[in-house]
C-alpha positions in Angstrom: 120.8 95.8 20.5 123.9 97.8 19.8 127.0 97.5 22.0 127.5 100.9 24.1 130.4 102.9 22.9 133.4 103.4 25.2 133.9 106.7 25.5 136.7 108.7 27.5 138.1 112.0 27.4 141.6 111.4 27.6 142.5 114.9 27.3 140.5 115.6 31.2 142.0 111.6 32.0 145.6 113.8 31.2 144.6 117.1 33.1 143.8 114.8 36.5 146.9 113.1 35.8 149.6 115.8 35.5 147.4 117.9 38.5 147.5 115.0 40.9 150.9 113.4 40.2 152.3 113.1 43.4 149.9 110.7 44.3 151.3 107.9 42.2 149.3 105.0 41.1 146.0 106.6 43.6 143.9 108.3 40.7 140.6 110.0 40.6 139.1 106.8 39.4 139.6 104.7 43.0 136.7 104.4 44.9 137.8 102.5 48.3 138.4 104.6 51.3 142.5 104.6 51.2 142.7 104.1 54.8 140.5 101.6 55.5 142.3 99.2 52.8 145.6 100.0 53.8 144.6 99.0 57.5 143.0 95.8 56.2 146.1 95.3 54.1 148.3 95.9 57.1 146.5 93.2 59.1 147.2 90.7 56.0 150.6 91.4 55.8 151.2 90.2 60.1 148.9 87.5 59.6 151.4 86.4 56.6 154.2 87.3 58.9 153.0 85.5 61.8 152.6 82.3 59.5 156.1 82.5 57.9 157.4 82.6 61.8 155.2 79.9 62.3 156.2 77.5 59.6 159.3 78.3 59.7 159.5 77.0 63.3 157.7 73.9 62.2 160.0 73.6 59.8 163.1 73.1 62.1 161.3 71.7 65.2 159.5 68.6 62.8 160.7 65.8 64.3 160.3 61.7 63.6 160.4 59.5 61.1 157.5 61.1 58.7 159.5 64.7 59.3 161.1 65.2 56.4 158.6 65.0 53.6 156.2 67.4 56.3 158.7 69.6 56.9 159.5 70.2 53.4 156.0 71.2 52.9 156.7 73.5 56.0 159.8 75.1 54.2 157.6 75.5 50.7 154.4 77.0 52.5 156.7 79.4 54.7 158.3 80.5 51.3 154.8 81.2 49.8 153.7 83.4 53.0 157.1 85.5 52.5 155.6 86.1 48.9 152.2 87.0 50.1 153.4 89.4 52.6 155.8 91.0 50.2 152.9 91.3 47.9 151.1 92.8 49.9 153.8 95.4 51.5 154.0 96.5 47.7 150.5 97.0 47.5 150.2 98.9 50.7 152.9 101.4 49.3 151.5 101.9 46.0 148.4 102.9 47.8 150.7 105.7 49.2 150.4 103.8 52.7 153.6 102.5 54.9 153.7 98.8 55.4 153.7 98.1 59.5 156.4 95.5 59.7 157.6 96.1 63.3 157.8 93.0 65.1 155.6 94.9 68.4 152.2 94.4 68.0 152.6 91.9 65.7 150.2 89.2 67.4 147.1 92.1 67.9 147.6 93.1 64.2 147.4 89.3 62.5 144.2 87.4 62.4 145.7 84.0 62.9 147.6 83.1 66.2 151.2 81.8 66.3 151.3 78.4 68.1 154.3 76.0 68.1 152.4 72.9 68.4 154.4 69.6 70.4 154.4 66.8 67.5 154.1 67.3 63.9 150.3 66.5 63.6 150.0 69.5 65.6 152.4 71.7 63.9 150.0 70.5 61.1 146.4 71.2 62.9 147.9 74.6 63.9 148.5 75.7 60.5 145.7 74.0 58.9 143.5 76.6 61.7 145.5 79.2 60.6 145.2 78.5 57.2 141.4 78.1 57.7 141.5 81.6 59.5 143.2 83.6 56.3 141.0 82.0 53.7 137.7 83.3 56.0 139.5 87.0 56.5 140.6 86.3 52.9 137.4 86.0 51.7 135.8 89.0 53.4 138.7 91.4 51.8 137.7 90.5 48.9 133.9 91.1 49.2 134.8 94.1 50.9 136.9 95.3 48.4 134.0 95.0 45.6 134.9 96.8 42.8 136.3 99.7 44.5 139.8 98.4 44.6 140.1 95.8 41.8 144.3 95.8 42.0 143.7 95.2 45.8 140.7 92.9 45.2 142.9 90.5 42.3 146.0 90.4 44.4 143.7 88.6 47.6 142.0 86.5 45.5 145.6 85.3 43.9 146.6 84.9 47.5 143.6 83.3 48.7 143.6 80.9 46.1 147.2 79.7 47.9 146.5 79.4 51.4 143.0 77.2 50.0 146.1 75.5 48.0 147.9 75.4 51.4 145.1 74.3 53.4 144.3 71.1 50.8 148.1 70.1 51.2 147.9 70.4 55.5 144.7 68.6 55.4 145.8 65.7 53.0 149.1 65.2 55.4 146.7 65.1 58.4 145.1 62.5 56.3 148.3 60.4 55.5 149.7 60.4 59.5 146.8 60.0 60.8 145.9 61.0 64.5 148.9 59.8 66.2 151.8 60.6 63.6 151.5 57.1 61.9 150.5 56.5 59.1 146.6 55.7 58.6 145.9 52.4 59.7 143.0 52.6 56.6 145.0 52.5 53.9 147.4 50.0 55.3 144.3 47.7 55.9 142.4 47.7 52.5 146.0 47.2 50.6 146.4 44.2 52.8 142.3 43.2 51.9 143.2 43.5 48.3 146.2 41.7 48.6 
């Protein structure tokens, strides 16, 4: 069976582009309703915000004597959010849309919830939900998306892949401090079995 030909008239692909150039990287060719993504992209970008305020708290409020390796990761996932949410601003505005960063309505507009937490393994629970919450609403961009926006639909799946990444990393320090802040008691015990 022979391979179909690619076929394109550029000259008609150079007509659409000279007669619609004030829409900038929107062409004839994109099939997602503008609005629509640029509303969903708008709800990403304050649930990144809300998790960069979030860690970022956690970050300076970790406390004890396990702190400073978890607040690190704090610092490095709060970093990683700021990237997300830039990426996505960029998007938003290629898509001849206006990123919503006011600070009002933040909370109504993000999909996870901004909770301070009282010890670390709760600064860690909270952002291993939220993180749980993104990859979900992650997830369902992405189907959503299809093949209509494939720019759109890389970029989440790039981000998704991180906050996955970020929830691995929360779930293995719940794992190490185990319920109370200490260290797992597990561990501790078959080293001393083996010993």
């Amino acid at each position: 069976m022979a391979a179909k030909p690619f076929v394109s008239d550029i000259k008609a692909i150079r007509e659409r582009a000279r007669e619609h150039i004030r829409k900038g990287a929107v062409t004839e060719g994109y099939k997602a309703d503008r609005g629509t993504v640029i509303k969903i992209l708008n709800e990403a970008l304050a649930t990144e915000l809300v998790c960069v305020l979030r860690y970022k708290y956690h970050y300076y409020m970790a406390s004890g004597i396990h702190s400073k390796g978890v607040a690190a990761e704090f610092l490095e996932h709060a970093n990683e959010e700021q990237t997300h949410a830039d990426q996505i601003a960029q998007r938003i505005t290629q898509l001849d849309g206006k990123p919503n960063l006011s600070p009002e309505g933040l909370l109504s507009r993000s999909h996870s919830e901004y909770v301070e937490g009282h010890d670390v393994v709760e600064m860690i629970e909270e952002d291993l939900v939220a993180e749980r919450i993104a990859i979900d609403s992650y997830r369902e961009i992405i189907q959503y998306l299809g093949n209509d926006d494939p720019t759109t639909r890389r970029m989440m799946e790039e981000i998704l892949a991180k906050e996955e990444e970020h929830a691995e990393d929360l779930g293995t320090l719940l794992e190490q401090l185990g319920q109370k802040g200490e260290p797992n008691a597990e561990p501790l015990k078959k080293a001393k079995a083996h010993a």
